[in-house]
Wavefront OBJ file of the C-alpha trace (Angstrom):
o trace
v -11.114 11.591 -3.560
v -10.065 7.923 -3.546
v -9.039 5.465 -1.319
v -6.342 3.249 -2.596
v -4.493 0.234 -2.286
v -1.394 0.597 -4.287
v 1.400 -2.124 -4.113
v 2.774 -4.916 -5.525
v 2.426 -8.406 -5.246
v 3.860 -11.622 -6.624
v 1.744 -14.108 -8.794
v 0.849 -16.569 -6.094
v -0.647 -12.729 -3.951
v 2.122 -11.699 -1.745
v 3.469 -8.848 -0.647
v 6.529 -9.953 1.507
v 8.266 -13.447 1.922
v 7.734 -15.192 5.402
v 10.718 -12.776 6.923
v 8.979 -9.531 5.317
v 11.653 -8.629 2.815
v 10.856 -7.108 -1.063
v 14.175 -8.300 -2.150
v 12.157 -10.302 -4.838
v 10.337 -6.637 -6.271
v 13.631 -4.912 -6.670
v 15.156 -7.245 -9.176
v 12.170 -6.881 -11.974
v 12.457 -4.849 -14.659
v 10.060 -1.830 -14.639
v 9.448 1.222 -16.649
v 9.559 4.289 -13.761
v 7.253 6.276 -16.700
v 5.487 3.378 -18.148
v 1.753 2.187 -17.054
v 0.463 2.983 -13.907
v 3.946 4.319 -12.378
v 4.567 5.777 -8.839
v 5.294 8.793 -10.253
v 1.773 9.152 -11.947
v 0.197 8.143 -8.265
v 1.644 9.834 -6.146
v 1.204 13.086 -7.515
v -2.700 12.640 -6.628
v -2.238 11.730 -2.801
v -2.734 13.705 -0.034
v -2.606 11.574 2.851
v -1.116 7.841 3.463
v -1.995 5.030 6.005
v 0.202 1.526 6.802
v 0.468 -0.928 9.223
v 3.236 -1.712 11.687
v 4.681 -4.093 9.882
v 4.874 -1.837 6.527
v 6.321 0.942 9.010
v 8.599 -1.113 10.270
v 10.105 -2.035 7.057
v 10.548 1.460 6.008
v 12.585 2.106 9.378
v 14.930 -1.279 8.416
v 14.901 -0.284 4.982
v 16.042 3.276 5.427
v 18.307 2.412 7.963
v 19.587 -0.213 5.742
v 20.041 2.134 2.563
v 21.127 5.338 4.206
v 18.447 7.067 2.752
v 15.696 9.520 4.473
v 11.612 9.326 4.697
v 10.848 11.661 1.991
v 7.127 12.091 1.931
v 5.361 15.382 2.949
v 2.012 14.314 3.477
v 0.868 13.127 6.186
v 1.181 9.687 7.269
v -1.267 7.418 9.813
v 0.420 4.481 11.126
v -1.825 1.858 13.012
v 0.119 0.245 15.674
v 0.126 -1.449 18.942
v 4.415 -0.805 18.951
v 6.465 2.147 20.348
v 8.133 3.705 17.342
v 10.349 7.136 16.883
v 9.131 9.242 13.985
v 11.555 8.724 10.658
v 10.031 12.038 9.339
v 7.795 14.393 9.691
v 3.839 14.231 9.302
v 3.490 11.187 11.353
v 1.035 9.544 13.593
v 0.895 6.774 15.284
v -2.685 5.859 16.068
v -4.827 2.461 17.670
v -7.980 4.143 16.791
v -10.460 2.567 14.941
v -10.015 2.721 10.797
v -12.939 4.382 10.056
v -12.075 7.219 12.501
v -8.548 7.866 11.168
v -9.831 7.288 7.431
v -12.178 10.572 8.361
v -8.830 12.289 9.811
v -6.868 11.326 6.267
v -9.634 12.520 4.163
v -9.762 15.848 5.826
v -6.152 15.827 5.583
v -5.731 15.089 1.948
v -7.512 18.150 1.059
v -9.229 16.294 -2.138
v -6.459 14.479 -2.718
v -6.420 10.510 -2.591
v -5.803 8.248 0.594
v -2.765 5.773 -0.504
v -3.058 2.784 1.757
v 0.259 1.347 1.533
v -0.190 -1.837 3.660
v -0.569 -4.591 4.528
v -2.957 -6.343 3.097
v -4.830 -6.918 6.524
v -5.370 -3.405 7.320
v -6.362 -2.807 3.179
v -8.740 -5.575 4.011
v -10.174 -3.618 7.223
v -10.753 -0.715 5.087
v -12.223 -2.422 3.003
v -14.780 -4.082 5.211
v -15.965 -0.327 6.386
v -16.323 0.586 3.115
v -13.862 2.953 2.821
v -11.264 1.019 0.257
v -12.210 2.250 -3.698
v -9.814 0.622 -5.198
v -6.610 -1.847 -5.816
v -3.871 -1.260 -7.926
v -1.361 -4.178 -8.643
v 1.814 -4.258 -9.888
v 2.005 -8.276 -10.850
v 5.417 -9.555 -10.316
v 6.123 -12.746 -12.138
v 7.652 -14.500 -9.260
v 6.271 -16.951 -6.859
v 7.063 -17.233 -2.922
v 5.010 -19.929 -1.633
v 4.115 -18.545 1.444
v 4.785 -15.070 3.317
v 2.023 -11.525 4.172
v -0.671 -12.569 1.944
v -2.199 -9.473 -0.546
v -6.109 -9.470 0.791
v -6.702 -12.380 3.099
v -10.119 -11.653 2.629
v -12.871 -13.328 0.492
v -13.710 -10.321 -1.609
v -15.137 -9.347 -5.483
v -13.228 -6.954 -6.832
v -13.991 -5.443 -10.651
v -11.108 -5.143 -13.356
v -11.055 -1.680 -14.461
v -7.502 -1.414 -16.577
v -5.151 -3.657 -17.335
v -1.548 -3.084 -18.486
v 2.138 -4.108 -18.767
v 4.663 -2.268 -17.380
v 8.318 -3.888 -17.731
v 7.885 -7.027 -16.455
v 4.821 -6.502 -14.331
v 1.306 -7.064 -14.757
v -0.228 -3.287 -13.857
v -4.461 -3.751 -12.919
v -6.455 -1.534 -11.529
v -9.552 -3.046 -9.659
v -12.329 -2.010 -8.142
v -13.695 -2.715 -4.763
v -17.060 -4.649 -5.088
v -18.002 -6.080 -2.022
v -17.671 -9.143 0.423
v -17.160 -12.636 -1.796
l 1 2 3 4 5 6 7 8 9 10 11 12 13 14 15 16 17 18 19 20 21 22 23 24 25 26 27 28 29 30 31 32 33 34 35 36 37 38 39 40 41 42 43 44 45 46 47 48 49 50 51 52 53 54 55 56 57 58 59 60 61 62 63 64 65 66 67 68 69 70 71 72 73 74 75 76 77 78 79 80 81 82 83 84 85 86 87 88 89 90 91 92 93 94 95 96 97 98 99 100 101 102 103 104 105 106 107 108 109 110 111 112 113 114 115 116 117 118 119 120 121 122 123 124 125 126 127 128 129 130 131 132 133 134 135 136 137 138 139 140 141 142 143 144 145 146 147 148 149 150 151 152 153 154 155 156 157 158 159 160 161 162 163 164 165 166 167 168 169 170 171 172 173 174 175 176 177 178
């Protein structure tokens, strides 16, 4: 079982502009079966975790698209908001991270913990130890400013390195505090 931070970020390490949109991730090119896909990932998770701000994305996002929160695992969402449920498996928690890691374990069954975001609560994990990895999908696209990736001093170890489409796929592991 792993513990991992799987997203995408733009060259100059973000993962949203300033208003949190991905508008600049859908436009790249990407192979859905090429180096380190979704696909390939999530077949190995059991449980997910995200922040309020991820979560609330999904609800705009979904709302926005018409389409429905698909994911049957179950999902930890640390948050100070009141949110309705956009699917099953859902909790809302303000405990602390190391606490509902323990819960997510248990719950992936030997599966891996995705931590979808942000980057603040990836950093969190991180500092209790319980991030293994990051796994980047580089976009080559600059924002100048918006949620940063990590904003954390932090050594990380390059494990694999790939292209897929027009992304820049690596696969790091967590060291330790920079």
């Amino acid at each position: 079982m792993t513990t991992i931070f799987y997203t995408a970020t733009t060259l100059d390490g973000f993962l949203a502009d300033e208003q949190d949109s991905l508008e600049w991730l859908f436009v790249q090119p990407q192979d859905e079966g090429g180096p380190m896909n979704y696909e390939d990932f999530i077949k190995d998770v059991g449980a997910m975790v995200m922040g309020a701000t991820t979560y609330q994305w999904l609800v705009d996002h979904l709302a926005r698209t018409g389409e429905r929160w698909t994911y049957e695992i179950p999902c930890w969402v640390f948050t100070h908001r009141d949110f309705e449920a956009i699917g099953e498996g859902l909790t809302f928690t303000q405990a602390p991270v190391p606490e509902v890691h323990a819960e997510a374990v248990a719950a992936a069954g030997g599966r891996n913990v995705w931590m979808v975001g942000g980057g603040d609560l990836a950093a969190q994990f991180a500092e209790h130890g319980l991030l293994d990895e990051i796994v980047l999908s580089i976009a080559p696209v600059t924002l100048g400013a918006g949620r940063p990736l990590f904003p954390r001093r932090w050594n990380l170890e390059l494990k694999e390195l790939d292209r897929n489409g027009a992304f820049l796929c690596a696969r790091y592991a967590v060291s330790g505090p920079l």
